[in-house]
N, C-alpha and C positions, 0 to 999 in steps of 0.2 A: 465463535468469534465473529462480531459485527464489524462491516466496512468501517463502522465507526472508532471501533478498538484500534483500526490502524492507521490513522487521519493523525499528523503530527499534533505533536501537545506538548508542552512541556512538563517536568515534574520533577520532583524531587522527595516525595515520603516512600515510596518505592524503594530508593536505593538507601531509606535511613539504615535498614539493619546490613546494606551490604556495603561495606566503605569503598570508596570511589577513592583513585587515586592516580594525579597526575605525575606525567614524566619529567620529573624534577631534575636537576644537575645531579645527585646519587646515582639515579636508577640510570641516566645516560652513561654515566661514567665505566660504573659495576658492568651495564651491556654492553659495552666496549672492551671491557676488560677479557667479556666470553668469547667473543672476535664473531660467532654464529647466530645462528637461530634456524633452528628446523619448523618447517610446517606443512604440514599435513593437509591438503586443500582439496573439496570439491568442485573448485568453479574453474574455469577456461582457461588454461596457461598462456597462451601466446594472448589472448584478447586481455585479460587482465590480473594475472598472477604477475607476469614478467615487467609488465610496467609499476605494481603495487611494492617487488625487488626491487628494481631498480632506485627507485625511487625513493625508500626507505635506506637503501644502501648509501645512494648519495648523501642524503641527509646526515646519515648515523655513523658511517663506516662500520658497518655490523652486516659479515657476509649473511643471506639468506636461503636456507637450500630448501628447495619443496618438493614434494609429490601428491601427485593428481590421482585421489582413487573414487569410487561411488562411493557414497555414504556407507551401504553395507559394510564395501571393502575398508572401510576407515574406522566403521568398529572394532572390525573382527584384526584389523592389523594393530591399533593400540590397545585392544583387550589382549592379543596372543604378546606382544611385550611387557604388558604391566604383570599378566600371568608367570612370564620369564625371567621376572626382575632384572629387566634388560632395557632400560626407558630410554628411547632415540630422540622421541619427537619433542617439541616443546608448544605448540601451536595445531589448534585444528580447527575443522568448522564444518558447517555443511546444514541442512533444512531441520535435519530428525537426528545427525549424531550427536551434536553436543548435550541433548536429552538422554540420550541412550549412554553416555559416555557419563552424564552427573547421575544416573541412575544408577551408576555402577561402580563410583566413587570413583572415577578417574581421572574428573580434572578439578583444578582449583576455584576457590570461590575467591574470586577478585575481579575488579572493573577497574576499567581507567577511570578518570576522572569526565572525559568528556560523557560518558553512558551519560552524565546529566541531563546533557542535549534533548535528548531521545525520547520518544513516544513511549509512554511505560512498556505497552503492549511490544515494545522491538529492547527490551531489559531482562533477563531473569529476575523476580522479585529475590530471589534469595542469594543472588550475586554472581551465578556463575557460569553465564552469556550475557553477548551483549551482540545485537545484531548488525550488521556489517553491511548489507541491502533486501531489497524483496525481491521474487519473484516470480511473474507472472505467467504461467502457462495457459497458453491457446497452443492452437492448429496453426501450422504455415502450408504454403504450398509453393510447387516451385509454379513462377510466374510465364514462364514457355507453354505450360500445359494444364493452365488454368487461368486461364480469362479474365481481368479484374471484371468483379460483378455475378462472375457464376463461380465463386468457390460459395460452399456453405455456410448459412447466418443463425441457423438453430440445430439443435440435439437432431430433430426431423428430419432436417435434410439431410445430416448423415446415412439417414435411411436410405437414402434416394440410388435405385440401381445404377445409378451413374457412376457411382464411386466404389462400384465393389471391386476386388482384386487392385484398388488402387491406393490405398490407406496404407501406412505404416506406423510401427508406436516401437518403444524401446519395452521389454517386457524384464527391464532390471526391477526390481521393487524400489518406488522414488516418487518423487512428484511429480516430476515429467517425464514418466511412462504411462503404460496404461494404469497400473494399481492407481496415480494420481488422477486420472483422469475419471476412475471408478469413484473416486474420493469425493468430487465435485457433488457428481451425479448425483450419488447417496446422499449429501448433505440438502444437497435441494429439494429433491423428489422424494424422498424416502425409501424404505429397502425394498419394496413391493413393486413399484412401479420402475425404481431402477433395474431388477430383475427381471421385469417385461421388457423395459427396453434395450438390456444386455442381452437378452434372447434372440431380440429383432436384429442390433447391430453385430453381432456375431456371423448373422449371413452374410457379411459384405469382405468375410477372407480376409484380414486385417493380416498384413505382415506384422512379424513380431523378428526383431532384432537385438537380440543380449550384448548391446553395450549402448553405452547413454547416448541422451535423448540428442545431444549437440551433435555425435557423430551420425546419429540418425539424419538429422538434419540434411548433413552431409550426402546421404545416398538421394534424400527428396532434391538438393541445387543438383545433383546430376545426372535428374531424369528417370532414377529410379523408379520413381515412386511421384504419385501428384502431389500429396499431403502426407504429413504427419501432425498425428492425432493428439498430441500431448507434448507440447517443449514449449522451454521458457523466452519469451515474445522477444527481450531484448537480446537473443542470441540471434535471429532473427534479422532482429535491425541490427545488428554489427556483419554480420553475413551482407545484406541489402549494401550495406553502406561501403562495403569491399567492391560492390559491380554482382553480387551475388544471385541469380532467377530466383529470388525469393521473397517471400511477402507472410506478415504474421496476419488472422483472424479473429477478428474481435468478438468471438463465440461465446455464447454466454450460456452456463457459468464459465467462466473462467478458474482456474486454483489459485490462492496469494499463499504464498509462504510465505518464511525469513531463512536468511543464511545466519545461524548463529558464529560465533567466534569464544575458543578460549583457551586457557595456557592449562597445561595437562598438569596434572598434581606430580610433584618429585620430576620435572621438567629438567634434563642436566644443562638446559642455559636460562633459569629460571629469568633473569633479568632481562634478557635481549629478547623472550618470548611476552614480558609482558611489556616491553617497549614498541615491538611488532606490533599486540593489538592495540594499543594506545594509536600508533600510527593508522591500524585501518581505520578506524572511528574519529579520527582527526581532522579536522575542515580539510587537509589537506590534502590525505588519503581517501577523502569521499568523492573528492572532487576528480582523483583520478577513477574512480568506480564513475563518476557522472559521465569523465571524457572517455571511458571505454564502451559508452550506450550503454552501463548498469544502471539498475535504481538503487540510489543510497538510500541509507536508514536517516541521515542526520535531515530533521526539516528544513532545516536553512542553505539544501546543496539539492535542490529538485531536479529530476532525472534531465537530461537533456531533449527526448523527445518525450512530451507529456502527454503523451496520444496511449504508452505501455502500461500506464495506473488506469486499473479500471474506477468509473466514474459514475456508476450506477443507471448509466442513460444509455450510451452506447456501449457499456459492456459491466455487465454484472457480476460477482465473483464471490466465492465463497474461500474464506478467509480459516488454516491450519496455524497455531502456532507448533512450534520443535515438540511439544511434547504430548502434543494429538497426534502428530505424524510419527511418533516411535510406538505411542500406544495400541494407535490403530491401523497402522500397517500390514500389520498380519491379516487385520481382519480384509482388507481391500486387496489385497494379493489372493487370498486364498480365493474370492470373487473372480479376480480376472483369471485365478486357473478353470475355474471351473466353466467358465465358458470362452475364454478364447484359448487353452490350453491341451 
């Protein structure tokens, strides 16, 4: 995937064979009538799950109940229900599940109508995601005990005895943990020289933390730890923008995902879940992703600080879509066991 794949554009023969389909007076009505909608989310509850409710709820009057798991955990929790023939959820999303989740026949092939909007590259061509925003993982450090000017500008300086016993990374399998950050490497350098340089960076004692990369975060604003090695930039800038000691690195490569989004096949609030995603991908549900410091997918709603898109100048970045990152995750985990494990 080229930085170019993911440069907004519009399109529309993409979605010929998946039909797109707006929130018409029916589908409001029907979603009303189910009073809920469950969903199932990866991204940051109090930074932007709870305002993306709220806000849907005002709109809709359509209560919205969610929970927060890692990708993994969000496979393995709507595979062990649709196993059960016990279906909860009706909404999910995340960087690699919704690949892992249409691989496995579990969720529905429908779009809203606005997917039109959208970059092909942030659409499934066969209908069954549609991307919700990107995101960009660097390095943060907390800013008490890293200098602006002497945190790290290349893969090299990580080498730099200064930083050893002071690095942390989320060791869940994701994008912004280490596996993600092995992801980069590998894509740019190749497998040979990334392996020399996972050799080298392995002396520097890297804490490894089993839970996401945002709560990692957490232990770097307080002092923990000087950086973490792998988390997504605009967590970062919503931290920063709280009063937060913290600051993102514009370290190149960079990872670019996408947050995919989609309504689970045999959904028990079939209609209020595909009025949900209509609502993320809606000028107006974007624009709360733009005021929560996320980066939308819609072209027309650019993130709020434009400093988070890498720009091929001052930061470079190698570009996963959802179903590189389900395919080849194993392979990039099994990498970071073998030398930071």
């Amino acid at each position: 995937m080229s930085p170019a794949a993911f440069r907004p554009a519009c399109f529309a023969a993409c979605l010929a064979a998946a039909q797109a389909h707006a929130a018409d007076a029916a589908l409001i009505e029907a979603a009303r009538a189910e009073k809920q909608v469950v969903w199932y989310t990866t991204q940051a509850v109090g930074d932007l799950v709870e305002p993306l409710a709220r806000g849907f709820e005002a709109k809709y009057g359509v209560k919205v109940s969610y929970t927060r798991n890692s990708a993994v955990e969000l496979v393995l929790k709507v595979g062990n229900e649709a196993k059960a023939n016990r279906r909860e959820v009706d909404v999910v999303d995340g960087t690699f599940s919704v690949a892992a989740l249409k691989r496995t026949g579990t969720i529905l092939k429908w779009l809203p109508d606005a997917a039109r909007r959208f970059p092909k590259d942030f659409v499934d061509p066969q209908g069954y995601w549609v991307a919700t925003n990107i995101y960009v993982a660097t390095p943060a450090v907390n800013t008490d005990l890293v200098p602006h000017g002497a945190e790290p500008k290349t893969l090299s300086d990580l080498l730099d005895p200064r930083w050893k016993n002071k690095i942390v990374w989320s060791v869940v399998p994701g994008s912004a943990t280490g596996a993600g950050f092995i992801a980069a490497v590998l894509k740019q350098e190749g497998e040979a020289k990334t392996r020399a340089y996972l050799s080298e960076l392995a002396k520097q004692n890297i804490a490894g933390l089993a839970f996401p990369a945002r709560a990692v975060l957490d232990q770097v604003i307080a002092g923990e730890y000087a950086m973490i090695l792998q988390n997504f930039n605009s967590q970062a800038v919503v931290a920063a923008r709280k009063g937060a000691p913290t600051r993102w690195i514009p370290l190149s490569p960079a990872s670019v995902v996408l947050t995919g989004a989609s309504v689970v096949k045999d959904a028990p609030h079939p209609n209020a879940a595909k009025l949900l995603l209509d609502y993320l991908v809606s000028e107006e549900g974007q624009k709360i992703f733009r005021d929560s410091d996320y980066v939308p997918a819609d072209p027309n709603v650019p993130a709020r600080d434009a400093s988070v898109r890498p720009d091929g100048v001052n930061m470079r970045a190698e570009y996963f879509t959802p179903e590189e990152v389900d395919a080849r995750m194993p392979e990039w985990s099994a990498l970071f066991k073998e030398y930071f494990r």
